[in-house]
C-alpha positions in Angstrom: -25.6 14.7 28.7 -22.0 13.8 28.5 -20.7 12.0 25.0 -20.3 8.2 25.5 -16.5 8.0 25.4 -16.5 11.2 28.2 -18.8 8.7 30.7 -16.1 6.0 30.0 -12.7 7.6 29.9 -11.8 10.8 30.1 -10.9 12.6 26.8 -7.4 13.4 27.4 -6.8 9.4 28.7 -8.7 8.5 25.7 -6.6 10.0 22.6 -3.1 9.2 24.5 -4.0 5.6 24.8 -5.1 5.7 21.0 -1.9 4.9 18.5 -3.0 6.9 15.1 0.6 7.7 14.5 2.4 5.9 10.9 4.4 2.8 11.7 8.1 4.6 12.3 10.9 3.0 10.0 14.5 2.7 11.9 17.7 4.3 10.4 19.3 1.5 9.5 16.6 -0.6 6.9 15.8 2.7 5.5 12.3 2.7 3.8 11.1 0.0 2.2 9.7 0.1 -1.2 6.1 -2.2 -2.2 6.2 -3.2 -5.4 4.1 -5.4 -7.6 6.2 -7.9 -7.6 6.7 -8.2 -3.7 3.2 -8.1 -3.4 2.5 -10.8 -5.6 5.0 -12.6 -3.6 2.8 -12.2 -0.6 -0.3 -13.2 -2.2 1.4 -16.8 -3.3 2.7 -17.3 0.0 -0.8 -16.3 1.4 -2.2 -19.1 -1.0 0.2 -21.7 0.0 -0.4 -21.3 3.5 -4.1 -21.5 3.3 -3.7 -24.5 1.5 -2.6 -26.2 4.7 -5.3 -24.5 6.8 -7.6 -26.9 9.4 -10.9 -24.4 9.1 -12.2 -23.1 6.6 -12.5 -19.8 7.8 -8.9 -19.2 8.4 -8.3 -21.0 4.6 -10.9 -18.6 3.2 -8.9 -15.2 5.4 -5.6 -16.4 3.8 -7.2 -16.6 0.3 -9.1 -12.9 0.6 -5.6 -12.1 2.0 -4.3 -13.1 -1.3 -6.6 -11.3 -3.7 -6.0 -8.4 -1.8 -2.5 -8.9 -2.5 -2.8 -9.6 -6.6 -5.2 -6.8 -6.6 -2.8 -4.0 -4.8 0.2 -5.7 -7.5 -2.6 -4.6 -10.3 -3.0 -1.4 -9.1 0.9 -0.9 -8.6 1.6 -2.3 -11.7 -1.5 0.6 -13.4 0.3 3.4 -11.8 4.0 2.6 -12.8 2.6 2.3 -16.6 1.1 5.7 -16.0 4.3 7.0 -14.4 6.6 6.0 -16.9 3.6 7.2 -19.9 4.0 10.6 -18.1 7.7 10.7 -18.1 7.9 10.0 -21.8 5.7 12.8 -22.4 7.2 15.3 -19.9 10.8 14.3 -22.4 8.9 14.6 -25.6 7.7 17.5 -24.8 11.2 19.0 -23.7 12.5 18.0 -26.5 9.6 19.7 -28.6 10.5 23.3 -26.6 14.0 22.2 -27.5 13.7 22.3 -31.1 11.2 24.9 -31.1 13.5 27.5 -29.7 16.3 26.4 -32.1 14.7 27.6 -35.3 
């Protein structure tokens, strides 16, 4: 017996009609950074909004939308503290081969 999606649509119809490839980024804007900051932005413009909201379902999307957001800002924010905990390290530790070849 066939596979379900073979029954359906052929296999080689199938994967050109899917779109797995990474959002492309034009030559002009360049690539954008996320930070922790722009994503805390987004998660208080998610709250506002949800604020004026008729259902509650869409106020409740808008307000996991926002924790998403403050959560992702956490995590940016976590990483850039270990970045710039390993680049102090990676310069102390220059600095000790530094002096230790000097003497």
């Amino acid at each position: 017996m066939l596979p379900l999606a073979s029954r359906c649509i052929p296999m080689n119809e199938l994967s050109n009609s899917l779109d797995v490839s990474a959002p492309t980024v034009s030559a002009k804007r360049g690539t954008t950074k996320v930070t922790a900051a722009a994503c805390r932005e987004r998660a208080s413009a998610d709250l506002l909004e949800s604020v004026t909201m008729f259902t509650a379902n869409q106020r409740m999307a808008l307000e996991r939308s926002a924790e998403s957001w403050t959560l992702r800002a956490v995590m940016l924010e976590r990483i850039e503290k270990s970045f710039e905990k390993r680049r102090a390290l990676d310069v102390a530790s220059r600095q000790y081969e530094i002096d230790r070849t000097r003497l």
